[in-house]
N, C-alpha and C positions, 0 to 999 in steps of 0.2 A: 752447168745444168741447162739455160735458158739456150744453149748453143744444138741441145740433142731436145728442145721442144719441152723440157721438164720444166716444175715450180717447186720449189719448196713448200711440202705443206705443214710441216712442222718439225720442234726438234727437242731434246730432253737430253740430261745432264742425271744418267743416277747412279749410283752409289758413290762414297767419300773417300773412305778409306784403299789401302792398295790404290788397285787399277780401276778409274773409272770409266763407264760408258757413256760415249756422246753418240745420241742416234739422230740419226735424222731421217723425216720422212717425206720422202717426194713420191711426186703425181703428175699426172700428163693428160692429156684431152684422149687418151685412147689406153690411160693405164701405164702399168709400169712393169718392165719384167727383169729377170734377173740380169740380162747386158744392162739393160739404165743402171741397174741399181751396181755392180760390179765398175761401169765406167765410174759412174761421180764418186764410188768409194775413190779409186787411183788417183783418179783428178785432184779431190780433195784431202784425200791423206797426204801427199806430196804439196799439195800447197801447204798446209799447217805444219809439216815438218819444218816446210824453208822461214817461217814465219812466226814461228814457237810461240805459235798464241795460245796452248795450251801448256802449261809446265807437267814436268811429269811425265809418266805412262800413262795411257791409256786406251781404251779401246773404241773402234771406232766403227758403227753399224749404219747400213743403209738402205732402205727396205720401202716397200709401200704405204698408205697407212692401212691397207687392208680393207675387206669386208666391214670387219668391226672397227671403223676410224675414228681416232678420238681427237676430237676438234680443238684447235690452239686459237683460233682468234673467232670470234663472233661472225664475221665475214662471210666465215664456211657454212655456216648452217643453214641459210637459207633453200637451196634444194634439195632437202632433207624432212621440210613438211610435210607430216602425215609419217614419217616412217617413227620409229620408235626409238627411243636413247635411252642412254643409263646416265642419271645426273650425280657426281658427288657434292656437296655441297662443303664450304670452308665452314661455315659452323650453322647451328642445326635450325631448321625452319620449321616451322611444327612441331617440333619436338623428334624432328628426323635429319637427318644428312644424306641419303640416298632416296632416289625418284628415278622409278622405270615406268614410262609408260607414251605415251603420244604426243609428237612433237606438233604442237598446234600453230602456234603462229609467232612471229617475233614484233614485238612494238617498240623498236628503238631500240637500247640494249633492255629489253625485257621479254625471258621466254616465259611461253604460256604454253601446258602440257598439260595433259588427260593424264591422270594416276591414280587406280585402283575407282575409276567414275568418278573423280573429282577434279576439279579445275584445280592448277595451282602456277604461281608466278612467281619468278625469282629473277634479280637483276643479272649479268651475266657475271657481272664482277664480284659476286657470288657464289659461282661456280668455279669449285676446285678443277674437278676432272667431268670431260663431256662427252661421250661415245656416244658410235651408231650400235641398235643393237641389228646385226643382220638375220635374217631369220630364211631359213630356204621352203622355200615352196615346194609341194607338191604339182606333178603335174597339172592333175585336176584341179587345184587351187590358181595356178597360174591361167589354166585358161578360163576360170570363172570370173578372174581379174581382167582378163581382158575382153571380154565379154561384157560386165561393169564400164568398165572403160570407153568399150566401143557406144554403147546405149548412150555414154554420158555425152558424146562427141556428135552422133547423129542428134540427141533431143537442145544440144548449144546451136547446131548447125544450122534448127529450126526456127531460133527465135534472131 
């Protein structure tokens, strides 16, 4: 992977029975298209044949992590503030397990998220499952965003 410029940005192990799926999802500073993801399948299927590190059948997927990516190490979240995520939680805080709403800031492993107007924080170690949620813009939306944008860069620029 690191030879065609890729990273591994995560990977998952699911179902048990029969034939399982091991996915993996890589990433690259300009994205990932189906040659990446077709080489490092060949690459790495033949390496784990000669190496039978998995016993068994099973099937073996390789993909981007998408628009909607859902984050394996704390690491990754960082240029992601201010967009919004979908949290699952291992067991319930508040009296909930699920948290959609604004990703605010990180303090250590502690995220801090806007949901439903309310501040709320959970450790990462915490969190079961962590997605982006992606949301598509409308034109008009995007260029009202960058408009925001631009205001916010001229009035930093001034002081």
């Amino acid at each position: 992977m690191e030879s065609l410029g890729l990273s591994l940005w995560g990977m998952e192990f699911a179902g048990g029975e029969g034939r399982p799926t091991l996915r993996l999802f890589i990433d690259g500073p300009d994205g990932v298209d189906v040659e990446h993801c077709a080489s490092v399948s060949r690459q790495l299927g033949a390496a784990l044949e000669v190496e039978d590190l998995i016993p068994g059948a099973y099937h073996l997927e390789v993909s981007s992590p998408g628009l909607s990516r859902r984050f394996f190490e704390l690491s990754q979240l960082p240029p992601y503030i201010g967009q919004e995520l979908d949290i699952t939680l291992a067991v319930p805080h508040g009296g909930r397990k699920r948290y959609k709403g604004t990703f605010d800031s990180l303090d250590g492993d502690v995220l801090n998220m806007t949901c439903e107007g309310a501040s709320v924080s959970f450790p990462w170690s915490a969190v079961a499952k962590a997605k982006l949620v992606f949301t598509f813009e409308t034109p008009e939306e995007s260029k009202a965003r960058a408009k925001k944008t631009s205001k916010a860069d001229k009035a930093a620029e001034r002081h």
